[in-house]
Every structure is written in C-alpha cells, then in structure tokens.
C-alpha positions in Angstrom: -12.6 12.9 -11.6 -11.9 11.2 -8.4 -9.2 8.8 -10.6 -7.5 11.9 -11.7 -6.9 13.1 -8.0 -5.5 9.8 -7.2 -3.5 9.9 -10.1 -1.9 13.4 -9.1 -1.4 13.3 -5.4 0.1 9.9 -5.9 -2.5 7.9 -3.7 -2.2 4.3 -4.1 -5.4 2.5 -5.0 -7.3 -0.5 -5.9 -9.6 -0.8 -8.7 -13.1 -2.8 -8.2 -14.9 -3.8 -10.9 -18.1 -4.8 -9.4 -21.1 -6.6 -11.5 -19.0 -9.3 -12.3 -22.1 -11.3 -11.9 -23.6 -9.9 -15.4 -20.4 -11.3 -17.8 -19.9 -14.6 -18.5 -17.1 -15.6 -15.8 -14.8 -16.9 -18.9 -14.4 -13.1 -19.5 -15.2 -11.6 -16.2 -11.7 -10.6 -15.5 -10.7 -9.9 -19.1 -13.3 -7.4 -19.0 -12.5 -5.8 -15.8 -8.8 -5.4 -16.8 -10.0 -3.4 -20.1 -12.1 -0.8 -18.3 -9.0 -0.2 -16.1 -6.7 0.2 -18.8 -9.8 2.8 -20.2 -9.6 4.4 -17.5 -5.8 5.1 -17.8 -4.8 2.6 -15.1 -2.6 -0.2 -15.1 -4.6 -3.3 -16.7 -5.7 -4.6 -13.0 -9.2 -4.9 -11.6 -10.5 -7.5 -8.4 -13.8 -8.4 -10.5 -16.6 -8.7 -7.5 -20.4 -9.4 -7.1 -22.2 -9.0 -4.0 -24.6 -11.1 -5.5 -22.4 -14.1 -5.7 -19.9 -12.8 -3.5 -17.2 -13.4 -6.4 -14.0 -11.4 -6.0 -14.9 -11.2 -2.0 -11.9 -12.9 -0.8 -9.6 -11.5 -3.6 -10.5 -7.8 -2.1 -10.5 -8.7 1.4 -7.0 -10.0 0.8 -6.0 -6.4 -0.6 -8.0 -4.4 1.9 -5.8 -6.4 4.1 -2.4 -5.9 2.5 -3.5 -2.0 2.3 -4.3 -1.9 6.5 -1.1 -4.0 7.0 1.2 -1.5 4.7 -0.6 1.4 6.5 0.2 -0.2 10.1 3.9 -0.4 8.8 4.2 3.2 7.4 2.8 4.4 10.9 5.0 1.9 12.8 8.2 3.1 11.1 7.1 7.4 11.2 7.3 6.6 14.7 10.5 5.6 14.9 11.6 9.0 13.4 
C-alpha cells in the first residue's frame, strides 16, 4: 500500500531489505534485489542487519545523499 503511494505521487525512495543476517551473505543482496523487483521496483535494495550492522554504512551513505539533495532543492526554491 504505502509503495503504491510512492509510486503515484512520484516520491523518491529507498528500499531496505533488512534481515540480511538470516541469508547466506553470497546471496544476501541477490535476494534483496528480487523482493524489490516483486515489489514492482527497480531491482535495488541496501541489504541491512542490525544484528551485524551489515548494510549500515551503505544506508547511512543514502540517507545522506537524500538530506544533501533535500538541502539543495530548498537552497535553490529559495532563490526563486
């Protein structure tokens, strides 16, 4: 439900794919690509565990990108 509304009001986003801990880490981020693409989305997800803290640095890279893009958009509205 809540990808659909992404989906239709265009809202960027970030899939996680957490309990990477519980597949084999050959596979972890084959498997996390397939349950994007069946959820519709583009064949991307940032496998994480908080048990192991894989994928931590991988998402805190994107949540970073997404603040920084958001900063931008906001710099440049206000130059309008």
């Amino acid at each position: 439900m809540m990808f659909r509304y992404l989906i239709y009001y265009n809202i960027p986003y970030t899939l996680v794919a957490t309990k990477a801990d519980k597949i084999a880490k050959s596979k972890c981020r084959q498997e996390a690509n397939k349950r994007a693409k069946e959820l519709g989305a583009p064949p991307f997800a940032i496998p994480f565990s908080s048990e192991t803290g894989e994928g931590k640095a991988e998402l805190l890279r994107r949540l970073g990108q997404i603040f920084r893009d958001c900063m931008q958009i906001e710099k440049d509205s206000e130059k309008e």
